[in-house]
N, C-alpha and C positions, 0 to 999 in steps of 0.2 A: 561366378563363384557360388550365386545363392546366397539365403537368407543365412545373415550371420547370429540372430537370435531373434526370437519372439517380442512382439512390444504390449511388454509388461510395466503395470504400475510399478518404478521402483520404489518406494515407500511402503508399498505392501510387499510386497520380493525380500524387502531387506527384513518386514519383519517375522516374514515366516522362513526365512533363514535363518532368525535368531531364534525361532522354533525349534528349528532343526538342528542348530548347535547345542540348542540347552535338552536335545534327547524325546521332544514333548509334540511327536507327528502323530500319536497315536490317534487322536479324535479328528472324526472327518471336518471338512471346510465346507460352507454356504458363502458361499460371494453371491451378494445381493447388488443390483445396480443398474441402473437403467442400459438400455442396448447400446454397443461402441462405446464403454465405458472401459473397455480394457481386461473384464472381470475372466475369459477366457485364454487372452493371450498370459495374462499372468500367471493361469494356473501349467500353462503350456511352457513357458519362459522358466517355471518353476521346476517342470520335471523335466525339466533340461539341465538345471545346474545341479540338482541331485544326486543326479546320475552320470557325471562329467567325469571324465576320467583325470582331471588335475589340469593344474594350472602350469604344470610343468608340459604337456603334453596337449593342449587346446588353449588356442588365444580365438580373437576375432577373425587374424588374415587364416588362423587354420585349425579347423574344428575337432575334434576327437570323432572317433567313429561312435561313440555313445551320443555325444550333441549332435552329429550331419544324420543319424537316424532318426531321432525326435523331432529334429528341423523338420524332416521329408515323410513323419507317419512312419515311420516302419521299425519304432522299437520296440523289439519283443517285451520289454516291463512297460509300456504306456499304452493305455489305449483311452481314446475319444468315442464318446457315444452321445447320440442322439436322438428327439423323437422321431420316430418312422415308423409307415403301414408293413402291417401282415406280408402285403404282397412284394417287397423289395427285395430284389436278387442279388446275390454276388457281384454282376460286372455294376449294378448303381453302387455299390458300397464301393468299388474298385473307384467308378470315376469321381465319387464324394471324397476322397480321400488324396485321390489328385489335383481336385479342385483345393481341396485344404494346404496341397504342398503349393501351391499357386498364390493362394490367397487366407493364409490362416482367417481371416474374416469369413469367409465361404460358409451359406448355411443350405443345405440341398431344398427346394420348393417344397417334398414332402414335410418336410421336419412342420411348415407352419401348419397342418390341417393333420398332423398325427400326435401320437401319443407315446410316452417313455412306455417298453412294452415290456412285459414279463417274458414272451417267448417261449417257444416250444420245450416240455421238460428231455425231451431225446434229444433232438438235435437243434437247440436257441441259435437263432439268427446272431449275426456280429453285433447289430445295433443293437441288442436286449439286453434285459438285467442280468437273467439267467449264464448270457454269456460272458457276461462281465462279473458274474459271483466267480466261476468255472475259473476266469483268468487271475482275482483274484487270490482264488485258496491255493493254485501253483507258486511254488516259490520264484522267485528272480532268476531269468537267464543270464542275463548281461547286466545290469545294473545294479545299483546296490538297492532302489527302492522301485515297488510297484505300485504307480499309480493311475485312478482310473478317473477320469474326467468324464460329466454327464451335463449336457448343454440344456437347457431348457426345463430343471427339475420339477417346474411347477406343471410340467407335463405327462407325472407320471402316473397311469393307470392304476384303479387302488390295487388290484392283485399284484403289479410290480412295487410298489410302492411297501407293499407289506413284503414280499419275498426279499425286498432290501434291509428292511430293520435289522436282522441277524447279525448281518454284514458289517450295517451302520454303528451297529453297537459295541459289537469284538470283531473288528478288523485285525487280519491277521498282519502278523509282525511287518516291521518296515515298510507298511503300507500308508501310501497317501490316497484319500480320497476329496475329491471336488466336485461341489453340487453346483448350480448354477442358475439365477434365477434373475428374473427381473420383479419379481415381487412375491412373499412370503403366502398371500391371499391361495388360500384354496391347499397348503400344501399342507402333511399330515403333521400336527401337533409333535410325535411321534418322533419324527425326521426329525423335527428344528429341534429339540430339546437332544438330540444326540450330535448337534452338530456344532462345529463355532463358527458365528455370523461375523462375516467384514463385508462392510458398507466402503461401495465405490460410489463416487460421484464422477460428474460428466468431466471431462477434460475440459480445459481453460482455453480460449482462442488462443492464446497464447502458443501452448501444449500443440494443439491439432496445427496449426500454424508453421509448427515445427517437423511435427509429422508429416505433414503431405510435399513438403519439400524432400525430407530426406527419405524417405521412404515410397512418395508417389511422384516423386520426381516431379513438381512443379513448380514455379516460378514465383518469388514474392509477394507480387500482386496477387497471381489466382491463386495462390496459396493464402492470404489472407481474406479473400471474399468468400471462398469456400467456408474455411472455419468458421466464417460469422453465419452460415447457413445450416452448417451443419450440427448447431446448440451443444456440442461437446460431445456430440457423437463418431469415433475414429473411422466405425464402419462406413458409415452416412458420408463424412467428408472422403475418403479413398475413393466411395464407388461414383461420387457426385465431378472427378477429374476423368471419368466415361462419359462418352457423347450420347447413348443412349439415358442415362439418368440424368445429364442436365435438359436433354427433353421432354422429362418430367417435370424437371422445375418450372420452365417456359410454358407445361400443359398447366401444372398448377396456377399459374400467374393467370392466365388466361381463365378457369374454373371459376379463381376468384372475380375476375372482372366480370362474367358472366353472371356469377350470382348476384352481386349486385349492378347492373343493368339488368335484370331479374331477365334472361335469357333462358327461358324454362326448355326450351327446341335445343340449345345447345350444350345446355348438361344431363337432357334426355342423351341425347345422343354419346356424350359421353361415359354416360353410367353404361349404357349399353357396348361400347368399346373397350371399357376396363373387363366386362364381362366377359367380353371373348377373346382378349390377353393382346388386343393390338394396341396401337398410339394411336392417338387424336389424328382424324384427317385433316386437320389442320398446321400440324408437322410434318415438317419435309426430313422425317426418319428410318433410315433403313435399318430393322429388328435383326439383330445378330442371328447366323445362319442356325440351326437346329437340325442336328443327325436323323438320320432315318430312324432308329432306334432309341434314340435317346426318350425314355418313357419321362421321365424326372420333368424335363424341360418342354416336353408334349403337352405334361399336363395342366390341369387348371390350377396349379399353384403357380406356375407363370403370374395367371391375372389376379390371384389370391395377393401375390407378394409388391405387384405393380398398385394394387388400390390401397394396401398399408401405408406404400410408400406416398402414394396421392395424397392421402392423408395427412399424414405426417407433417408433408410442405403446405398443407393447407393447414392448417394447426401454426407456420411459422407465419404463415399469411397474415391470418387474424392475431398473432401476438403481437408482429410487428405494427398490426393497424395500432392495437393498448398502447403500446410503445409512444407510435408517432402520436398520440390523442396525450397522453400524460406527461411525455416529456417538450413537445411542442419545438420549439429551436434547438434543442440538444438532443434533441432524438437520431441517432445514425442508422440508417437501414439495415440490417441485417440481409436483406434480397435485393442487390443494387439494381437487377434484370427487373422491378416491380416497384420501384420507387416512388412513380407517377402515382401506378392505381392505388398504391398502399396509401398516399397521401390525399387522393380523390376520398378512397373508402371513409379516412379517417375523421375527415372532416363536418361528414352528414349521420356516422353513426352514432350508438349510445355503448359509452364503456362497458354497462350490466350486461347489452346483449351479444358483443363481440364474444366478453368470457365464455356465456351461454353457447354461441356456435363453438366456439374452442372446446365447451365439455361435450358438446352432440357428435363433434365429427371423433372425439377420442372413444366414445361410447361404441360408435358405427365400426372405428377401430379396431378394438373389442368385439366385436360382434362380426364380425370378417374372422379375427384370428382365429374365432373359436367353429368358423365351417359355414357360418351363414352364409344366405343366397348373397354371392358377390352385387350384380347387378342390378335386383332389390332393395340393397340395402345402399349404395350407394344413388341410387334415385331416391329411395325417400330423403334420405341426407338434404341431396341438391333442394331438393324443394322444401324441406324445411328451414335451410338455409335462408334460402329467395325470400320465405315468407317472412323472416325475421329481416331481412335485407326492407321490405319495401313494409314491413311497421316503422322501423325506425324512420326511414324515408316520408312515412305519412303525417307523425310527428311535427 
């Protein structure tokens, strides 16, 4: 049958419905909130019930053709947009968009190493502002509201960023607008002061727990050891029930043991594998096939999106060591596949400098998302890592 609706915060759903009821959609939205927080599908889940053609005529087992096209991307009043390069064609915007009827989580490899773009003034690309002002000053085809959803707003180059103010300020009737952010930092004064800010937080293990059974189809147990890995993140725990990203977790596990047996050959060699978008020769993983043409998935955001996510679990690595150091018998692992080394780690470091790599690898993070040399920047990591690994050790 397909997706019977988007998973959306309901607590926030319910109160921008009472928005909606009390007449008061005029001023645009900023959902602010850390990634797999939900702050997308809500807004997705939202111009779905907007636009619903009645409760008389759409339940769960049978959708109105206004919801089964917003489900599937193809409502003429909604569109999604994202950061993407200059050079992205029609059929990548075609298969990003099937990848989204697939997997509303879906974020295309370009999106991390591009920018929300202003777009050509003749003829602006789908993903640009330009084409999304164009979409909308048209009034409504089919639904009763237009609205336009922008992922990643802290992305927007200043020339789009300014061509949007007009928009952001007197949006035209019946319009919903949603911005999208994981943090305010760097975005135009300008923007936030035209917008209203809701604050998501991370999902509860509880929440993702609930999620990956009913929606990733998994099983109690591994639905509960995921959540505890995936820190409240819904994207993080869905894609972590794929057998290639739990061989990042297993690569992680191992980075970490490696840093501290200060294994300087073996996270050489890994910096340099993240760089050229493969897995650890030390996984017995076969990388999902890739089309002849598939440019999106060719390129170097593969290994851009693979060392975020390295990260990422190496950040759960070192919190779990705090973890196990401060809570001591009460401490439960969050990563049961790392329980040994997490409790080896924990036992010879110093709590000051665990944080400290926890802020270096978020930093290198950062410094990834924003275009740095991948393979550079993840060697100096490892080795600044080791070297904090074998002070405390010398202690």
């Amino acid at each position: 049958m397909g997706r019977k609706a988007f998973l959306g915060r309901k607590a926030v759903l319910e109160k921008l419905q009472a928005v909606a009821a009390a007449g008061k959609l005029g001023q645009p939205f900023l959902l602010v909130g850390p990634e797999g927080c939900g702050k997308e599908n809500t807004a997705l889940e939202f111009s779905r019930l907007i636009n619903c053609a009645g409760s008389d005529s759409c339940s769960a087992e049978r959708r109105c053709e206004s919801c089964v096209k917003t489900l599937s991307f193809q409502h003429p009043d909604v569109r999604w947009i994202c950061p993407s390069p200059a050079s992205v064609d029609e059929a990548q915007v075609c298969r990003l968009y099937k990848n989204k009827v697939e997997n509303p989580f879906f974020m295309p490899g370009f999106a991390a190493t591009s920018f929300v773009r202003i777009g050509d003034p003749e003829k602006p690309a789908q993903l640009t502002i330009r084409s999304l002002i164009h979409f909308l000053r048209k009034r409504s085809f089919q639904g009763r509201y237009k609205v336009a959803i922008v992922a990643d707003s802290h992305r927007f180059n200043p020339s789009a960023a300014n061509a949007f103010l007009k928009t952001l300020e007197e949006p035209s009737e019946n319009t919903v607008i949603f911005l999208m952010t994981t943090s305010t930092d760097g975005m135009l004064p300008t923007i936030l002061s035209r917008c209203q800010k809701i604050i998501f937080k991370p999902w509860t293990d509880e929440q993702l727990t609930r999620i990956l059974i009913e929606d990733g189809g998994a099983d109690q147990a591994r639905a509960a050891q995921v959540s505890r890995m995936a820190e409240g993140n819904a994207r993080q725990a869905l894609a972590m029930l794929e057998p290639t990203v739990l061989g990042l977790v297993q690569w992680s596990s191992r980075l970490f043991d490696w840093i501290d047996m200060q294994e300087r050959g073996m996270t050489a060699i890994s910096a340099d594998e993240i760089h050229r978008g493969v897995y650890s020769h030390t996984l017995d993983i076969k990388p999902p096939k890739k089309g002849r043409n598939d440019k999106e998935k060719n390129s170097l955001a593969d290994s851009r999106g693979r060392a975020i996510r390295l990260c990422e679990l190496l950040v759960l690595h070192y919190s779990d060591a705090v973890a196990c150091r401060e809570l001591a018998d009460e401490w439960k692992p969050r990563l049961p596949i790392s329980e040994s080394v997490v409790s080896r780690v924990a036992s010879h470091r110093l709590t000051d400098t665990l944080l400290e790599d926890m802020a270096l690898i978020e930093n290198t993070r950062r410094e990834i998302d924003r275009n740095i040399n991948i393979g550079l920047s993840m060697a100096v990591l490892f080795e600044g890592l080791i070297d904090h690994a074998a002070r405390d050790q010398s202690v």
